[in-house]
C-alpha positions as CSV (number, residue, x, y, z in Angstrom):
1,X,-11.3,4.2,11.1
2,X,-9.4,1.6,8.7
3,X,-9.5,-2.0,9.1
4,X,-6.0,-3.7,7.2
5,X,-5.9,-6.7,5.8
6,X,-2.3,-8.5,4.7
7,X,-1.5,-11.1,2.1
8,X,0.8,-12.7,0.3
9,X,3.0,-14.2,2.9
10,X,4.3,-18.2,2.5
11,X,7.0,-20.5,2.7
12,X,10.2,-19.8,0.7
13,X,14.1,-20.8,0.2
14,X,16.1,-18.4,0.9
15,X,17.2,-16.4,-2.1
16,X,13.6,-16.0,-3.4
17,X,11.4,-13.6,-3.5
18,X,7.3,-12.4,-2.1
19,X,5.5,-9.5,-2.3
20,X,2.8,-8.6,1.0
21,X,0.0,-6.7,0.3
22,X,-2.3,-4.9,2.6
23,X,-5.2,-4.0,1.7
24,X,-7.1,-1.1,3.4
25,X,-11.1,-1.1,4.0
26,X,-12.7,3.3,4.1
27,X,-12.5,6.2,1.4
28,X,-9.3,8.1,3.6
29,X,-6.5,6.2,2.8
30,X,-4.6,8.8,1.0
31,X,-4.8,10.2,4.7
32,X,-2.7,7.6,6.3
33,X,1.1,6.9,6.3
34,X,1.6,3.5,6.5
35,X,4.0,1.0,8.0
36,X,5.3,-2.9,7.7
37,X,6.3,-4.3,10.9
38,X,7.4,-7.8,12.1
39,X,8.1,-9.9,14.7
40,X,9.5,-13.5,14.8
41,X,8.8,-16.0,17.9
42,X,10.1,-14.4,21.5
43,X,10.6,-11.1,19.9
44,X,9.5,-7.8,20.2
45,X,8.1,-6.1,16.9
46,X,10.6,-4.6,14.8
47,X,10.0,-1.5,12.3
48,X,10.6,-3.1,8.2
49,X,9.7,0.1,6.1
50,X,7.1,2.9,6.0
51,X,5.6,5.1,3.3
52,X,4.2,8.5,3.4
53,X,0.6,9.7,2.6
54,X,1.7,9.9,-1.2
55,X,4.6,7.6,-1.4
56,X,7.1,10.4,-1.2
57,X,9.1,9.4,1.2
58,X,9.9,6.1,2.3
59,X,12.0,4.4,5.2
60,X,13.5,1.0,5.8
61,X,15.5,-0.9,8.3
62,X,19.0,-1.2,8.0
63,X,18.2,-5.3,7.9
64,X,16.4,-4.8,4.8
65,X,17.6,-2.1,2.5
66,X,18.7,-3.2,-0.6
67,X,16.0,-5.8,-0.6
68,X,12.9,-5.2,0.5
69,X,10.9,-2.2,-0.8
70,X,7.6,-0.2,0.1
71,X,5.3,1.2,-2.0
72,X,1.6,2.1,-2.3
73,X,-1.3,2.2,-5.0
74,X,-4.0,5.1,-3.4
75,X,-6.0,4.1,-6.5
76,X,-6.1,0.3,-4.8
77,X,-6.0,1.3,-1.3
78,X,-3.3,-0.8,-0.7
79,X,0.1,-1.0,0.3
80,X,2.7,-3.4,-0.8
81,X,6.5,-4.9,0.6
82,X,8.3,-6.1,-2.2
83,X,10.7,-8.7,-0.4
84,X,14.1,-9.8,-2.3
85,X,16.5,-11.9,-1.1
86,X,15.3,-13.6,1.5
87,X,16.9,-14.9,3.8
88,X,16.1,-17.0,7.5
89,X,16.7,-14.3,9.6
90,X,13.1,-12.5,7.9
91,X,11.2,-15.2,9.0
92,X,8.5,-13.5,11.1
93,X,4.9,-12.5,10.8
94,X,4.8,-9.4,9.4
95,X,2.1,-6.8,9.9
96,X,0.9,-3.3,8.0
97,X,0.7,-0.3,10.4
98,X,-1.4,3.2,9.5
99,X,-1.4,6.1,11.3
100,X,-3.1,10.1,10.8
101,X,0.0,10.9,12.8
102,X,3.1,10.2,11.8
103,X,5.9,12.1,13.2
104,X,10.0,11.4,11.7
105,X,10.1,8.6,10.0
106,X,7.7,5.9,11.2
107,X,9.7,3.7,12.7
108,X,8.1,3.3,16.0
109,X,4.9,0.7,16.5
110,X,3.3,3.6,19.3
111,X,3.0,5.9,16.1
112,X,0.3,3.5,14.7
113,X,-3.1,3.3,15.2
114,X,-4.3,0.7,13.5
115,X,-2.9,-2.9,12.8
116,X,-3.8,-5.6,10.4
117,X,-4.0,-9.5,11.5
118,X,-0.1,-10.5,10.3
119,X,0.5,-13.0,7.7
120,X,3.4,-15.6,8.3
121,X,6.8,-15.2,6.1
122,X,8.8,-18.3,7.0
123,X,12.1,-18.6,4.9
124,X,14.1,-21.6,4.6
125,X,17.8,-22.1,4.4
């Protein structure tokens, strides 16, 4: 079992920049691929990006690429959305996602199996 725990979220203009981190609690988390999720009030949750075990392969939504990038630090246990650009439309709470089981590309919440609390991204215009 893992227990996730995000940061780094805030208040911005749009045109600037944050950078979530999740942090991830056991000794196996070289073991998971992990995700970044988000939903934004009366939405459903959305896929942002996912990682593999080792970082060597990554995925992002359409939305984001070319801004926002995934990456991971085994060392730290921790995975990280680099978020550039911002603009309105990311406003959400956004959410790290692992799983033992990931199967394509990660795109799709059922292929998680463990979530983190959310932190809040709000970006002004």
């Amino acid at each position: 079992q893992v227990q996730l725990v995000e940061s780094g979220g805030g208040l911005v203009q749009a045109g600037a920049s944050l950078r979530l981190s999740c942090a991830a609690s056991g000794r196996t988390f070289s073991s998971y691929a992990m995700g970044w999720f988000r939903q934004a009030p009366g939405k459903e949750r959305e896929f942002v990006a996912a990682i593999s075990w080792r970082g060597g392969r990554t995925y992002s939504a359409d939305s984001v690429k070319g801004r926002f990038t995934i990456s991971r630090d085994n060392a730290k246990n921790t995975v990280y959305l680099q978020m550039n650009s911002l603009k309105p439309e990311d406003t959400a709470v956004y959410y790290c996602a692992a799983t033992q089981r990931w199967v394509g590309t990660g795109t799709r919440p059922g292929e998680y199996d463990y979530w983190g609390q959310g932190t809040q991204v709000t970006v002004s215009s």
